[in-house]
N, C-alpha and C positions, 0 to 999 in steps of 0.2 A: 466900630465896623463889625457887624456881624456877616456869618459864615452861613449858608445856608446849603444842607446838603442835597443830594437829588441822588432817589433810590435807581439804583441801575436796572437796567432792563432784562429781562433774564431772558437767558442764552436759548434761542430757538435748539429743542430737542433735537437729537441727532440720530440717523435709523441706520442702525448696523445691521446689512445683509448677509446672514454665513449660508453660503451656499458647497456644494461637493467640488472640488478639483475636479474639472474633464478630463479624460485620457487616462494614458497610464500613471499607476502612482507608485514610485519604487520602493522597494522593499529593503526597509530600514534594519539591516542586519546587525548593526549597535544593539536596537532595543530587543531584538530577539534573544541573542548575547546577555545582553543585564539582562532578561526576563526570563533564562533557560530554567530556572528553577520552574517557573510555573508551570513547564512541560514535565518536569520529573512527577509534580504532584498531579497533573491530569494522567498521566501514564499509569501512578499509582494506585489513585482512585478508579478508572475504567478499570484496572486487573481485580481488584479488592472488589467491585460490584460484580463482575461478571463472575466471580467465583466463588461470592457470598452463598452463606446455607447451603453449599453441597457439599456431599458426601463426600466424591474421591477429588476435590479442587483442582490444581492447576493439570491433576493428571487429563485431566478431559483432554487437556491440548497434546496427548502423546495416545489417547484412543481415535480420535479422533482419525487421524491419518494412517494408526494400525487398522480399525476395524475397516477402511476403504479396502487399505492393502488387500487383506485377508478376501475382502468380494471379488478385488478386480481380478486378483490372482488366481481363484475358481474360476470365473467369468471369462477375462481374456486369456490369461496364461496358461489354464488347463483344456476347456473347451474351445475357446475361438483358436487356440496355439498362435497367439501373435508371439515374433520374435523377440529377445530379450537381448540379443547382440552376445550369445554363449553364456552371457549370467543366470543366476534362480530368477524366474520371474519376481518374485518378492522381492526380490531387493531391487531389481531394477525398476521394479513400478515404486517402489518407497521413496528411491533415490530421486522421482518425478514428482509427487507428494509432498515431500519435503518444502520447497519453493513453490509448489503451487497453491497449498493449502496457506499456506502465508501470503504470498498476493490477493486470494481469494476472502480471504479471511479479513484483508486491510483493507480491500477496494470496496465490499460490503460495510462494513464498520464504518468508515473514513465517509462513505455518500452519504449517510443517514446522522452524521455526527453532528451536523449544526442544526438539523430539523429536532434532534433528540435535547440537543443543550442549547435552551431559545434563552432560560436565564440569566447563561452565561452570555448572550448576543444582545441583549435586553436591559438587561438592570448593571452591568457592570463592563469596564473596560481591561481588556487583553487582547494580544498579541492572535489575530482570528486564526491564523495559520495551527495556531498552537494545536486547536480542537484536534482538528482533521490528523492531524501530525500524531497527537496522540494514540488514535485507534493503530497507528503503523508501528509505535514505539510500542505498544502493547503485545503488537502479532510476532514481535522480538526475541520477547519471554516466552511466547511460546513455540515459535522456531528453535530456540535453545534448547527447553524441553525433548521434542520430537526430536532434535538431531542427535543425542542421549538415546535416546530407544533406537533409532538405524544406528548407531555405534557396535550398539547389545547384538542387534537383526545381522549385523555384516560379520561381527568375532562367531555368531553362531552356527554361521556359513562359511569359517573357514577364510572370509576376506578383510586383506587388511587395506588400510590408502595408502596411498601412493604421494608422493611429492607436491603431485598435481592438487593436496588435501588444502597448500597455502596460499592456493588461490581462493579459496572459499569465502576469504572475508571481501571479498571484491564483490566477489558474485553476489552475497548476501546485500552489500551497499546499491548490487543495479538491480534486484529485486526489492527492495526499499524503493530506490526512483522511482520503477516504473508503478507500484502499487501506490505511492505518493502525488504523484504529478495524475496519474487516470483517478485518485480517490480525492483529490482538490474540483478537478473537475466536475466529477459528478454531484459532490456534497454542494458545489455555487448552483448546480442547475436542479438539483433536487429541493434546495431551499424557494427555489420560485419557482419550480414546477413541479408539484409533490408524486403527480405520476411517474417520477423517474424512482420513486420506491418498490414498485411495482417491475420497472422493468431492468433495473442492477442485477435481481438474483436471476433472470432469464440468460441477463446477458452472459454475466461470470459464468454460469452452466454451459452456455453455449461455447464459450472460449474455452475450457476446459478441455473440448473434443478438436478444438482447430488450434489445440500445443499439445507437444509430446510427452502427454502423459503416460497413457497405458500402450504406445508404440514409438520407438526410436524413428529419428529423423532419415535414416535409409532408408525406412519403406516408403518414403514419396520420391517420386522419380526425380532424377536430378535438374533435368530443365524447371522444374517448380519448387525446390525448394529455397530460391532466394525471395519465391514469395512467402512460402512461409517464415523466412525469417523476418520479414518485415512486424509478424508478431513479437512484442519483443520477450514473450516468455518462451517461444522456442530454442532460439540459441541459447537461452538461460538456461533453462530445463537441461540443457543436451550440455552443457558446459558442466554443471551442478553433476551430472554421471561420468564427464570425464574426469575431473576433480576426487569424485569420493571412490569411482569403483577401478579407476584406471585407464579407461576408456577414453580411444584416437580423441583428439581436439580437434574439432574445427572453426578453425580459425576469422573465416568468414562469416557463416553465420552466427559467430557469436558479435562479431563485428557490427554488422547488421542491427541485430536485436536491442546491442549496448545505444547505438547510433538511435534507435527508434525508443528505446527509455529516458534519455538525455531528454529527445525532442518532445515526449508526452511530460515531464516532468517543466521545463520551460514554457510547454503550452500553458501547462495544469496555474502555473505560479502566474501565469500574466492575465491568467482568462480570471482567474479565484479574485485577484488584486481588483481586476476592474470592475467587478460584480460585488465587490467586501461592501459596499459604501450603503446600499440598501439592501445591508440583508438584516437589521434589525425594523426595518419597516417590514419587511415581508414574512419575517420569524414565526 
């Protein structure tokens, strides 16, 4: 009796479709966690380039906010005579400098951060949030720097902090949000619409003059300054001087401002998530 075998028929190919998740996709704060190291080294590397082959290195980030002072301070403080709330003009514009030049600083960096690092979006996989988050962990080091020099600026003048000094690390975390959550944003819409490089540093400029930089939150009449606190660097700014120089709190509009950093940083994280998926097709 023999056996005769019969070759088998081979298995109709099979076609695996990978397509994107629609919607939102949450944000896996495990792998951020095991992945934190790779934001120390992008934090690293951004301070190390940006400060390669010069001269005076990370001081730049401590001229930077003196040499405004020293303008604004001719400019509004001695000729316009805008109020300083009984302070030296210099210190009180420095103490608005401070957190503005750091917002300012992240929100530029942070929109132009994935158009700048396509190899990192391209040839390799990380945690995208990291990019952007970078440029803000960077503007850090140099907020530390700069609050070092107004330390020098206030003992020179005779003033010392007050209580109000240990609020400072709050403030410094809701000027992180709001510079994090508006520089997420901008970095998803600049990577597919490149014209938004063009209009970040307008915009940041323009902002600078509608927050209380170079004038305190009194001189806007009171029926409208709950609009301006919808900025949310206003109540910042105006919090950051009562903090460092001793200066009434207002308690609302800081309110306010905190309430509209949360909401731009929630935007910023849900808009960046939905847009992450093609942004190495668009790179």
């Amino acid at each position: 009796m023999s056996v005769t075998s019969q070759p088998l028929a081979p298995e109709a190919p099979r076609e695996i479709v990978i397509q994107p998740r629609p919607g939102w996709i949450a944000i896996d704060w495990g792998e951020l966690f095991a992945s934190r190291e790779i934001l120390t080294i992008l934090i690293l590397r951004d301070l190390k380039v940006r400060y390669k082959q010069t001269v005076l290195g990370v001081l730049w980030a401590a001229l930077q906010p003196l040499f405004t002072m020293v303008i604004f301070t001719i400019i509004f403080g001695r000729f316009a005579k805008i109020p300083s709330e009984g302070l030296p003009y210099a210190v009180f514009v420095f103490a608005g400098l401070l957190p503005w030049t750091f917002f300012a600083n992240a929100v530029g960096q942070a929109s132009s951060s994935l158009v700048s690092q396509q190899a990192l979006l391209t040839k390799i996989y990380l945690p995208r949030l990291f990019i952007p988050a970078a440029a803000v962990g960077g503007g850090l080091v140099d907020l530390a720097i700069s609050g070092v020099v107004f330390l020098v600026l206030m003992l020179a003048y005779g003033i010392l902090p007050g209580w109000g000094f240990l609020a400072l690390p709050l403030l410094v975390l809701l000027t992180a949000a709001a510079a994090f959550g508006i520089g997420l944003s901008l970095a998803a819409l600049t990577v597919t619409y490149r014209d938004f490089r063009y209009v970040v540093p307008f915009l940041v400029q323009s902002w600078m003059y509608i927050s209380p930089v170079i004038y305190p939150v009194s001189v806007v009449p009171a029926q409208w300054q709950w609009l301006l606190a919808l900025n949310p660097m206003a109540g910042i700014i105006d919090a950051y001087r009562s903090a460092l120089l001793g200066l009434p709190w207002n308690p609302v509009t800081l309110a306010v401002s905190s309430a509209a950093s949360l909401t731009l940083l929630v935007f910023g994280l849900f808009y960046f998530r939905k847009t992450e998926r093609r942004f190495a097709d668009v790179a």
